[in-house]
Structure formats: structure tokens, C-alpha cells
matplotlib code that plots the C-alpha trace (Angstrom):
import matplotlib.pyplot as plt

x = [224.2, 223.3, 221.3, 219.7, 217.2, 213.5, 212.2, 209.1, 208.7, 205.1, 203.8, 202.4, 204.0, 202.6, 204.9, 204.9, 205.4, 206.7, 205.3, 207.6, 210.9, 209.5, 210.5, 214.1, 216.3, 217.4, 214.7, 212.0, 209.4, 210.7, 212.0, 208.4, 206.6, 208.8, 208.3, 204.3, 204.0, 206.9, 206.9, 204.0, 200.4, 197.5, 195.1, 193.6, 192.3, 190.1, 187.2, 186.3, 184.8, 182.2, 182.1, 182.9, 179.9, 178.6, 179.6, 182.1, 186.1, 187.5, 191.2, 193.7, 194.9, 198.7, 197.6, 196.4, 198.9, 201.5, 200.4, 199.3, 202.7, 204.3, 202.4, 203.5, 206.9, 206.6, 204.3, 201.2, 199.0, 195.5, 193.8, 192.4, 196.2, 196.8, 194.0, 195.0, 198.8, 197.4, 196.1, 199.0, 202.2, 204.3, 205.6, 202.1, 200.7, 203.7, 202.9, 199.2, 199.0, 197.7, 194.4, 193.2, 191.3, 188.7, 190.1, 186.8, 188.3, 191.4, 190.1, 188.2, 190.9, 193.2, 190.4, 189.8, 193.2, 192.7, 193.3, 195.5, 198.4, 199.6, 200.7, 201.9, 204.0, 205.3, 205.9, 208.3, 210.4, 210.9, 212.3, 214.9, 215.2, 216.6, 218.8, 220.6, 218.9, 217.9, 220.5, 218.8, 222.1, 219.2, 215.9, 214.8, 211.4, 209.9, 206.9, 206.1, 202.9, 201.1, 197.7, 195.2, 192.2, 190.5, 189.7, 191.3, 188.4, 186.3, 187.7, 186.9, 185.6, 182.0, 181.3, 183.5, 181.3, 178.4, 179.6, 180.2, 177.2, 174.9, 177.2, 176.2, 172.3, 173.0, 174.8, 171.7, 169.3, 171.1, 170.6, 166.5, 166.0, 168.1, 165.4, 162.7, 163.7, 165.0, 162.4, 164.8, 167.3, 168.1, 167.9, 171.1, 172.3, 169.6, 170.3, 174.0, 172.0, 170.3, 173.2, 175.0, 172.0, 171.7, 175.5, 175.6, 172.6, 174.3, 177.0, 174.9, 173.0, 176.4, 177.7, 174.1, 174.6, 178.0, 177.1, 173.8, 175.9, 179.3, 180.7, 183.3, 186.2, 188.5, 192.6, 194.7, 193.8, 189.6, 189.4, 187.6, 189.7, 189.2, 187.5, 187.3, 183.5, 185.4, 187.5, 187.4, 190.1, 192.6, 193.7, 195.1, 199.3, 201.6, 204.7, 207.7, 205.4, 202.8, 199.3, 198.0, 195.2, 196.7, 198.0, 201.3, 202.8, 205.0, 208.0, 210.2, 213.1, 216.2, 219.6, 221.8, 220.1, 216.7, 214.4, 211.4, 209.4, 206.5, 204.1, 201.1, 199.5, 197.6, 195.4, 194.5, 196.5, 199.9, 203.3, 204.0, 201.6, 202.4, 205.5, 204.3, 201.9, 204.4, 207.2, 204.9, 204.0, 207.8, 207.9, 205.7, 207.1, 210.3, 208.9, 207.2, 210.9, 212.7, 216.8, 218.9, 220.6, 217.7, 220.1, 219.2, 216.5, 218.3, 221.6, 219.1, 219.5, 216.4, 216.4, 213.4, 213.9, 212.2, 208.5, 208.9, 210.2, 208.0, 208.3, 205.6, 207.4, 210.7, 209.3, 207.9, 211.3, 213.2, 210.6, 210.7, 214.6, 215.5, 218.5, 216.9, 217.9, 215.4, 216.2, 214.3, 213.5, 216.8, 219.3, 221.1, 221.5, 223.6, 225.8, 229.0, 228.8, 226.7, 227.3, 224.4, 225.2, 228.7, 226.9, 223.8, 225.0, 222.8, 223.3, 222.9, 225.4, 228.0, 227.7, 227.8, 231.3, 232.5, 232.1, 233.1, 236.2, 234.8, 234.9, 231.7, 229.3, 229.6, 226.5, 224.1, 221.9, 219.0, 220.7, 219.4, 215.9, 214.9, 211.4, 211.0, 207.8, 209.4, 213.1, 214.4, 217.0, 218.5, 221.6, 222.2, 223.7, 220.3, 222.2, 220.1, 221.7, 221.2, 219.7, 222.8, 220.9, 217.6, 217.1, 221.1, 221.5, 224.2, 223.9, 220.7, 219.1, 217.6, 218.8, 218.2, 221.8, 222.1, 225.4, 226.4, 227.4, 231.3, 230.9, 228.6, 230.6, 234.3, 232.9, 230.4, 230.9, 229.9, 232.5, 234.2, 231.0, 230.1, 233.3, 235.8, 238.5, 238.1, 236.3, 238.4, 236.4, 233.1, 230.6, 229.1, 227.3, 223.8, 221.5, 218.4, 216.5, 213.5, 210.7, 211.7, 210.8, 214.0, 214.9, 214.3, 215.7, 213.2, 213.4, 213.7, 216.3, 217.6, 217.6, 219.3, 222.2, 222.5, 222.4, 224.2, 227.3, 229.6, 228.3, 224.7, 225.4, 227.2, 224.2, 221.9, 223.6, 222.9, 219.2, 219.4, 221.0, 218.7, 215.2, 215.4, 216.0, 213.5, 211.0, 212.5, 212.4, 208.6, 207.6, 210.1, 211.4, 208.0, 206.3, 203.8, 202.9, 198.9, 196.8, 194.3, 191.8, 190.0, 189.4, 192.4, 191.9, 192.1, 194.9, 196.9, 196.8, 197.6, 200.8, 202.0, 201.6, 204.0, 206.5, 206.4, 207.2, 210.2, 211.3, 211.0, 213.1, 215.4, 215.5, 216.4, 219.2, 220.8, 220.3, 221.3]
y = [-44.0, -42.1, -43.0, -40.5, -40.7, -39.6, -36.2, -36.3, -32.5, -32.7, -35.4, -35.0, -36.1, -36.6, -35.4, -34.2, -30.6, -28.8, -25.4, -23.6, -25.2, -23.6, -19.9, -19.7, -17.1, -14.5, -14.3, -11.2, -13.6, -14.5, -10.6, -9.9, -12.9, -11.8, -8.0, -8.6, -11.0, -9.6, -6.0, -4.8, -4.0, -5.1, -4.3, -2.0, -4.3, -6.0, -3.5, -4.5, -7.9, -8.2, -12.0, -13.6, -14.5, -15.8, -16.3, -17.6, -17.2, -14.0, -14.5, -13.1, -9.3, -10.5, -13.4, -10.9, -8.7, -11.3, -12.3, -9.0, -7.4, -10.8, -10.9, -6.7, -8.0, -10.3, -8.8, -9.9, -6.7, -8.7, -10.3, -13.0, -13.6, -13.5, -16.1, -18.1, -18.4, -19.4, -22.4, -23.4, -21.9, -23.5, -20.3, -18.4, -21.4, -21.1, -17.7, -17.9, -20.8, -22.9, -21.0, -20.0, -16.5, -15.7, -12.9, -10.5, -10.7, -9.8, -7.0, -6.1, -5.9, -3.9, -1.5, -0.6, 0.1, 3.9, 4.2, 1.3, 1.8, 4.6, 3.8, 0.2, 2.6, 4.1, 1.4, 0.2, 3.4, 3.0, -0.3, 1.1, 3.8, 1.5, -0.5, 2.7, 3.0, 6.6, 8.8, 12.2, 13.6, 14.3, 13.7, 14.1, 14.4, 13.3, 11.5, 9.2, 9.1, 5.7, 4.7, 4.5, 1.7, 4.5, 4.8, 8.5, 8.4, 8.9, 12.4, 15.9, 19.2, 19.2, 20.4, 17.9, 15.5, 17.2, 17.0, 13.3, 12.6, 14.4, 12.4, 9.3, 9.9, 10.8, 7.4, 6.0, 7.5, 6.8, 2.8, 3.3, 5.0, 3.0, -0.2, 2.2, 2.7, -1.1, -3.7, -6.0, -6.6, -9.9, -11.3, -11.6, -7.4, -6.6, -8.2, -6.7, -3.4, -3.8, -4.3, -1.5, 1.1, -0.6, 0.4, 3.8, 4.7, 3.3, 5.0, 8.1, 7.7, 7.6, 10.9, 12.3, 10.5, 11.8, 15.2, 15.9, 14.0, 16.0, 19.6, 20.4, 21.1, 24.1, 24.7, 27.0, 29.4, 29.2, 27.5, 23.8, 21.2, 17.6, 15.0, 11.4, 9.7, 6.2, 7.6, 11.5, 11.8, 10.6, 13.3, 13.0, 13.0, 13.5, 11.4, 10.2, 7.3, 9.5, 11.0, 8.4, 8.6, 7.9, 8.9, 10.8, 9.2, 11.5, 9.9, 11.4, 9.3, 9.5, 9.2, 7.0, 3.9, 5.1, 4.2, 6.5, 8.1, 10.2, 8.4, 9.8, 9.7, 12.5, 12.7, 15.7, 18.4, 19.7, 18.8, 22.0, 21.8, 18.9, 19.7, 21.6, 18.9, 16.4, 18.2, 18.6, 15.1, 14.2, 16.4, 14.7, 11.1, 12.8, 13.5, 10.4, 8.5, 8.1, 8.7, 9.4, 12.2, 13.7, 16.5, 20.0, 20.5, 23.4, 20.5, 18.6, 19.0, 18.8, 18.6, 19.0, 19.0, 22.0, 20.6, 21.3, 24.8, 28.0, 31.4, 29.6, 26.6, 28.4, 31.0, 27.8, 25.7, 28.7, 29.0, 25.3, 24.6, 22.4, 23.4, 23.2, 23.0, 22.7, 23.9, 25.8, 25.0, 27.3, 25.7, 23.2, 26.2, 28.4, 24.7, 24.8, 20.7, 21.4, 21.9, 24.1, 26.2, 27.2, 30.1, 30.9, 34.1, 37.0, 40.7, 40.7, 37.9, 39.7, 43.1, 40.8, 39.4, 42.8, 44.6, 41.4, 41.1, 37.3, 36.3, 35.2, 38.4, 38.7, 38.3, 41.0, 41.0, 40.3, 37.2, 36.4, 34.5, 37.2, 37.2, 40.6, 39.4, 36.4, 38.3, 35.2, 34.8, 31.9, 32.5, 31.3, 28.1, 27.6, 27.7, 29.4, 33.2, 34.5, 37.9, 40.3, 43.5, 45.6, 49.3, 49.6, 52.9, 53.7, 56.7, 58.0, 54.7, 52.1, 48.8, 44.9, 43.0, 39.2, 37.4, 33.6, 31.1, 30.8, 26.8, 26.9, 29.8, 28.1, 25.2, 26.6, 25.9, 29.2, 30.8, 32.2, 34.6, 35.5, 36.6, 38.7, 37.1, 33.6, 33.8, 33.8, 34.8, 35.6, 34.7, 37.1, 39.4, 41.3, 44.1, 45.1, 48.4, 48.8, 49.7, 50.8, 48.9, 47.3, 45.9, 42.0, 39.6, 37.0, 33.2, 32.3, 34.8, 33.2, 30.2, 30.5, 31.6, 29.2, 26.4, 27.4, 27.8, 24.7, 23.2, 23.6, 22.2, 19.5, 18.5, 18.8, 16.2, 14.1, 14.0, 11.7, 8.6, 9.3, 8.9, 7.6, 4.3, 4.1, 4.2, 2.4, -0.7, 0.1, -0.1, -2.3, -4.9, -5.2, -4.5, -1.5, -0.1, 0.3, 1.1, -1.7, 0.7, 3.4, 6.7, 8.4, 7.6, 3.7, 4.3, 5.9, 2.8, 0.4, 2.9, 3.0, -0.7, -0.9, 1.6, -0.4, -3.7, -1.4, -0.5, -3.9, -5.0, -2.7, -3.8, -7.4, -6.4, -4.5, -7.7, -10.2]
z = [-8.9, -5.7, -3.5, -0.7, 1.8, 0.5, 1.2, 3.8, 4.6, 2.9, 5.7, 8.4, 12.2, 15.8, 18.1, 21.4, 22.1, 25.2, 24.6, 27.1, 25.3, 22.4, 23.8, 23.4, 24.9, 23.2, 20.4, 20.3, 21.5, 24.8, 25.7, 24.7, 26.9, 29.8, 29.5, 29.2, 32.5, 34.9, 33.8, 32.6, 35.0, 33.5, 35.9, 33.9, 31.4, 33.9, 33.5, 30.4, 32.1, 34.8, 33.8, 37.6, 38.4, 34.7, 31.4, 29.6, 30.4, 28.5, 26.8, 29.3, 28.3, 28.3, 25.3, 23.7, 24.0, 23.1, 20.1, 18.6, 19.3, 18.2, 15.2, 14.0, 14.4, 11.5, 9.6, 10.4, 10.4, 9.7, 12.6, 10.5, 9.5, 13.7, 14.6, 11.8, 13.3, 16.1, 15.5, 13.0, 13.8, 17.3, 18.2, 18.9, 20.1, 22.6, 23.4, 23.8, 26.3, 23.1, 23.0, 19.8, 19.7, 17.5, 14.8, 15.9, 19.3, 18.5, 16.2, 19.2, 21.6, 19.3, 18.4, 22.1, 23.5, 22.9, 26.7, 27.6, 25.1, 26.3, 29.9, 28.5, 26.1, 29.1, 31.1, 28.5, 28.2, 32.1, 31.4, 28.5, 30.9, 33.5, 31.4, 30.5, 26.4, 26.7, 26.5, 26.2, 24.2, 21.0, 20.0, 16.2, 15.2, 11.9, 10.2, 7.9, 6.0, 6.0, 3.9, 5.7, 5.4, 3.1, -0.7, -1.9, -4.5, -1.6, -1.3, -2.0, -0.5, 0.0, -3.3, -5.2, -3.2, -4.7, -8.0, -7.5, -6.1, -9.3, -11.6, -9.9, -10.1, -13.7, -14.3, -12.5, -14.7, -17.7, -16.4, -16.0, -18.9, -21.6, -20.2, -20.8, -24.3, -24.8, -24.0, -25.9, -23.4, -22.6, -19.0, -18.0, -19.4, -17.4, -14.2, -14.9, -15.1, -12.5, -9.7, -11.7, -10.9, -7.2, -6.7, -8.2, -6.2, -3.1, -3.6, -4.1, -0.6, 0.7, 0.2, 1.1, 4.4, 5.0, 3.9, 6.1, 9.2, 9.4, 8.6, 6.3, 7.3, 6.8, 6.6, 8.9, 6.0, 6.8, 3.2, 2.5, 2.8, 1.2, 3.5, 2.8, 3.0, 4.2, 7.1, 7.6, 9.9, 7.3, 4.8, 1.0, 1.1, -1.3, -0.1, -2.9, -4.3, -5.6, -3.6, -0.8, 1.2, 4.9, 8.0, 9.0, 12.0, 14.0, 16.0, 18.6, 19.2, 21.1, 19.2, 21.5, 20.6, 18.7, 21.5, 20.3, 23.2, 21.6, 18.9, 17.3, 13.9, 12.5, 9.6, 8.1, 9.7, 8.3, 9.7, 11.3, 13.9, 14.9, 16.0, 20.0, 20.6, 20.2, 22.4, 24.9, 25.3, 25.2, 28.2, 29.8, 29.2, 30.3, 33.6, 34.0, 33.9, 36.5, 36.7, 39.4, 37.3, 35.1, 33.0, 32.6, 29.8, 28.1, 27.3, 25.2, 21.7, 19.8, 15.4, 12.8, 8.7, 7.1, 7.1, 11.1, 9.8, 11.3, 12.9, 15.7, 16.0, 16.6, 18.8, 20.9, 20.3, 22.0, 24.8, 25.4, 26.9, 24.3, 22.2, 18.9, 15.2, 12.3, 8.9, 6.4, 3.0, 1.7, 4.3, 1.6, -0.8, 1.9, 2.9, 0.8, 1.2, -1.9, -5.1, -5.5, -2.7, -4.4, -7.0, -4.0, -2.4, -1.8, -2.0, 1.8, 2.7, 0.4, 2.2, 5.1, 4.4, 3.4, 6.3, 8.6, 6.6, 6.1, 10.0, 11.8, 12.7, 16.4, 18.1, 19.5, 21.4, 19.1, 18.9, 22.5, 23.7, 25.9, 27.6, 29.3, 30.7, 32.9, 32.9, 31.7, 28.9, 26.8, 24.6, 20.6, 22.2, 24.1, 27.3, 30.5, 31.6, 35.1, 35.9, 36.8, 37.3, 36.7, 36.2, 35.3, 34.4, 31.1, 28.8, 30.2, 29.6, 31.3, 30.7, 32.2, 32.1, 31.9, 32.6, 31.2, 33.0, 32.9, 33.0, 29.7, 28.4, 28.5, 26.7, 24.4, 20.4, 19.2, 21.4, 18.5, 17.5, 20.7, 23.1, 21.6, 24.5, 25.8, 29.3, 32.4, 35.4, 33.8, 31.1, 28.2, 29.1, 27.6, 28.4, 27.0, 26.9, 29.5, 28.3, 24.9, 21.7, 20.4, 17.2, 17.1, 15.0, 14.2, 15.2, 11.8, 11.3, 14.5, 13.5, 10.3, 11.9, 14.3, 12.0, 9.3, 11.8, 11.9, 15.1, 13.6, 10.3, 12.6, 14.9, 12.3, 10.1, 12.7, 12.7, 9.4, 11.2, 14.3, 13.0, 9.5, 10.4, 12.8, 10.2, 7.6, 10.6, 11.1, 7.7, 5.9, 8.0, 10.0, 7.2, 8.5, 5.1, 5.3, 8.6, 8.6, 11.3, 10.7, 12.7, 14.5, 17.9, 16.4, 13.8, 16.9, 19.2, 15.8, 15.3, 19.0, 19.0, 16.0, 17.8, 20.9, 19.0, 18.0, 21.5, 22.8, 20.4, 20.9, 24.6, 23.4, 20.9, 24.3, 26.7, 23.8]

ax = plt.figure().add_subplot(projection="3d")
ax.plot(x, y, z, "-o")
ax.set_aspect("equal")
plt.show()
């Protein structure tokens, strides 16, 4: 018969513990520990204490910072669940100098970072910067919508609220006057009564409070929206797992090694405009980096799915120097890679192929971003033209040429629909009327063209592999499915926290 050695993993053993052997190399914990200490300035934290000549000791930012971030990367959302690791699991202990924080502190901390997160944020991307992680090739925008701490039974337009709240002093009254009517009752159905009535009328006073205390709020149309009573800056969302009552968190991320560089959640406003806010804070993260050789804005492929998709958004996506593609809602019908595409043709596309003899439709000079107001000009490709001449003079009219750059032109993927000949000593060319109305094409029209030609299905297919796993990281392997704040300003720190858990690990898969 066997015989093995007994099992004692359920006893207990004193043993003496090195906390700084406990850190290994390599491991997310110790690029985090020496990120927060060597890299990062905390000085800012220090006026939240005025304790130097009294009080008691506060817990060092950079502890706190360790072991919230350490925490979101494995999972650990609640700050009860943070204190409690604390004081039993080795590897916080480690990281927090063996000090155990209460979890209102820690909730504290988290909750008042509005201001400090985002220079930390930056901070880091200078670090990826430096190490070479940011390409700047493409970035891809998306979002992913996240429930909030909030109740979506707590939502409605201020007259659903209404509703709900006369259905509540009904229910109420219903309570008083079946006692009324029933001096039978026994002791313990009316005590059950009783903290029935006392919640239905709390519940009542609720929505009166929130009603008499905030206005209602209204859509892009001017009509009521839905607020919600618990946490009005969160909005209902209809995502793939049915309606949620949440946040959308927008992510800009760069596609070389999906270091993302503009976070922000938003509640109840719609995808679309999110999309300039967001561009223009990646601008300015892009300014605050610093490169030797920072490449010309207008080389920068940007790409958006269709619920990025407007004439606005275009018409500020062309203005902005990125080279942009975002789809619209019809762009899978018109790609032959589908099945569905094969009977989608309209009557216009047909005339279209009949007069082109089926080659690509040259490109006019609608095709062209031009701003009369700043004489500037951008071709299809996104690529900047220089001003060749004003006031030209052809066929009694007045026109305003611009010339391409024969280094962007020689090289440029829609070559084929712009130049009859390949360039030899020049760019394309344009010219616009001066002051003369002109026929426009708009930027939706624009844009259809451009990414339904084979370098635009071609960089937009690669949006998918850019930003997608980004938040399937986030929310599955560090297991961000529920905001546990509420209010934006709050919910925005807890979801930059999350994305800069992602970029420092990032930072230690590079250095590993």
C-alpha cells in the first residue's frame, strides 16, 4: 500500500517574511512599484494634508496608488475587497510597506483623483513614449458601455417619474386603508405592512426630491430624455446583452502596440459627439509627448465604426489633419467581402459603372478638402497641398490653383483615381472658382468614396485588431464589468485608472 506524506495546506505557519523578496522581476507588480516611486511626481497629492504640525500620519499617495492599481489588475474593483488583501494577501502587504488602509480611505482616495489622474495618465504615456510603444502609424476610437453603480428602474423622463411616483402613493394608500378596514390583522402582517408603506413612501419622497432639485434634461433633438434618480449622469444603453443602465467609455489607442492615450466615460450623451472632444484631447496628449521626430499630423491615420459616423464629425475629421476613415451604417453592403453586398447595387452606382466603363471615377475637385476661408487644401488621401496661385485667370474665370506635393503624390495609394499619368516632375493639381458657389460633394459623400476604395477598405479593416482587444483586456481579463462610483467626474477617474493598469502593463510585456 502507499504511503505519502500528509497534506498540511489547511495549517497555519510562522515564518519570516522579507517583504522586498516578495517583488519579483518581471511580474506587473514590480513594473508597477517601480514606475509609481521612480517615475511618477506626486507632489501634487500633498495638498490634500496640512497634518505636519498635528494629527495623525496620512498613508503615503504612492501606497495608495500601488495597491488600487494592483488591485484593478486582478480584479479587485471593491475597496472593502482592497483593504481586506491587505491584511491577508503577501503580495499587497509587499506593496504597501505592510500597512493596512482602511477601505473608506481607500474609497476616499479613489473618489478624489478627479484632478490627479490625468497628469499621472500622462506621465505614463511619456514613459511608453520613450521606450518606443507609440507608433502614431493609427489610432482607432471606440467605446464600450459599462453599468454603472445605478438601478435602470430608477429611470424615466420626468413624467415617467411622475407616474411612478402617484403609483407609489397609491400602493401606500392601499397599505393604510386595508388596516382601516381590517382591525383583524395579526401583529406580525402588520409590522410586514408597516415597513412596506415606510418603503413605498420613501421611495416616493425620493423622486419628489430629485424632481424639485434638478431639471430635466433634453436630446440633441430639444426632446426629454430619461434621467436616472440614483446617478443622473449615467444614461440607459442598449449594448449586445440587453438595456443597461451605465456608462460608455471612449478609448483612443494607438495600433502598434495598443497603448491607449485618450480615456473618458460618458453617460448620457450619444456616441457621435463624442468623437471631437476626444480628438481633441488626443491632440493635446500628443503635444504633451515628447519625440525627437514628432511626424506630420496629416500621415496619421485615424478609424471610427459607423456609430462615430456624421456629416459633423467628417466635416471636423477633415478639418483636423488626421487621415481619417469611419464607415457608415451601409458600408458592409457596398464591400463585395460580403455576401450581402453581391445583389446591393443602386441605380446610381450602375450608371456610374456605365459611363466609367467600370474603372475608378477620377477625382474632381469636389473630391478635395478645400477651406476658401484659410486657402488651405487637403486631398482624398488627406495629404497637405501648397498654394500655386490666386486670381488665375482661364476662360474668363477666376480661379485659386493648388499643387500636391510630388513626394506624397509618387507614393500615394489612390494614385490610380486621381492622375491620369504617373507624376514625374509635379504633383496633381486643382483649382477652384473665386467667389462663385460651386457644387460640393458632401463629407459623407466624401467619405464613402474614400473608404470603399481598396486602401480604405484596407485601413479600415484594421481598426478591429486595434481597439477591440483593448477592451476585451479591460473588462474580461481584469474583470471591469460594473463602475462601482457614481457621478461622471468619479466614474471618469475609476475608468482611466483601469486604462492605466492597461498601459502599465503594456510597458512590462515590452521590458519582459
Amino acid at each position: 500500500m502507499a504511503n505519502y506524506k500528509p497534506d498540511l495546506s489547511c495549517q497555519s505557519k510562522f515564518i519570516p517574511v522579507d517583504f522586498t523578496q516578495q517583488i519579483i522581476p518581471g511580474t506587473f507588480e514590480y513594473a508597477l512599484s517601480h514606475i509609481v516611486d521612480n517615475h511618477l511626481d506626486l507632489t501634487p497629492f500633498d495638498e490634500w494634508y496640512n497634518n505636519d504640525n498635528g494629527g495623525a500620519a496620512a498613508y503615503p499617495p504612492s501606497v495608495m496608488l500601488k495597491i488600487v492599481l494592483f488591485g484593478y489588475s486582478r480584479g479587485l474593483v471593491s475597496s472593502r475587497r482592497i483593504a481586506n488583501a491587505c491584511e491577508t494577501n503577501i503580495t499587497f502587504m509587499s506593496l504597501s510597506g505592510d500597512v493596512q488602509p482602511h477601505y473608506t480611505s481607500i474609497a476616499h482616495f479613489v473618489a478624489n483623483m478627479k484632478d490627479k489622474i490625468e497628469p499621472l495618465f500622462t506621465q505614463v504615456l511619456m514613459i511608453c513614449d520613450r521606450e518606443g510603444l507609440i507608433g502614431r502609424n493609427m489610432f482607432a476610437i471606440d467605446g464600450c458601455k459599462i453599468r454603472s453603480n445605478a438601478s435602470k428602474e430608477w429611470s424615466g423622463t420626468f413624467d415617467e417619474l411622475e407616474r411612478k411616483q402617484a403609483k407609489l402613493r397609491r400602493a401606500s394608500q392601499r397599505i393604510l386603508e386595508r388596516h382601516q378596514a381590517q382591525d383583524s390583522l395579526g401583529e406580525d402582517e402588520v409590522t410586514h405592512d408597516l415597513k412596506q408603506k415606510a418603503k413605498l413612501d420613501k421611495s416616493a419622497e425620493k423622486i419628489t426630491e430629485y424632481l424639485a432639485t434638478h431639471q430635466e434634461k433634453t436630446g440633441s433633438k430639444g426632446k426629454p430624455v430619461k434621467s436616472n434618480i440614483t446617478d443622473p449622469d449615467s444614461a440607459k444603453m442598449t449594448t449586445s446583452k440587453g438595456t443597461i443602465q451605465g456608462y460608455n467609455g471612449i478609448a483612443i489607442n494607438d495600433d502598434k502596440h495598443q497603448i491607449i492615450l485618450q480615456a473618458q466615460v460618458w453617460g448620457s450623451v450619444g456616441e457621435q459627439q463624442t468623437l471631437a472632444p476626444a480628438v481633441t484631447q488626443l491632440k493635446q496628449q500628443l503635444d504633451k509627448l515628447t519625440t525627437e521626430k514628432q511626424p506630420n499630423k496629416h500621415t496619421i491615420k485615424f478609424t471610427a465604426d459607423s456609430g462615430f459616423n456624421s456629416e459633423a464629425n467628417l466635416e471636423f475629421m477633415a478639418q483636423s489633419g488626421f487621415d481619417s476613415y469611419i464607415a457608415d451604417n451601409q458600408f458592409r453592403k457596398r464591400n463585395p467581402l460580403f455576401k450581402a453586398s453581391e445583389t446591393y447595387e443602386t441605380e446610381q452606382e450602375k450608371r456610374r459603372l456605365k459611363r466609367s466603363n467600370g474603372k475608378p471615377r477620377l477625382f474632381t475637385s469636389i473630391d478635395f478638402h478645400y477651406d476658401e476661408a484659410t486657402q488651405t487644401c487637403h486631398c482624398p488621401a488627406g495629404n497637405e497641398m501648397w498654394l500655386s496661385g490666386i486670381n488665375i485667370n482661364s476662360h474668363n474665370q477666376q480661379y485659386t490653383r493648388f499643387c500636391g506635393y510630388l513626394k506624397d503624390c509618387k507614393i500615394c495609394p489612390l494614385q490610380q483615381q486621381c492622375m491620369r499619368k504617373l507624376p514625374k516632375d509635379r504633383g496633381r493639381q486643382v483649382q477652384f472658382k473665386r467667389d462663385e458657389s460651386r457644387k460640393k460633394l458632401s463629407y459623407g459623400a466624401k467619405m464613402k468614396i474614400k473608404i470603399d476604395s481598396p486602401i480604405g477598405r484596407r485601413q479600415y479593416s484594421k481598426r478591429l485588431g486595434a481597439i477591440e482587444p483593448v477592451f476585451g483586456n479591460i473588462t474580461v481579463n481584469k474583470g471591469m464589468n460594473k463602475f462601482t462610483l457614481r457621478g461622471q467626474d468619479k466614474v471618469n477617474t475609476q475608468w482611466q485608472m483601469y486604462c492605466l493598469v492597461h498601459n502599465i502593463e503594456k510597458l512590462r510585456n515590452s521590458l519582459h
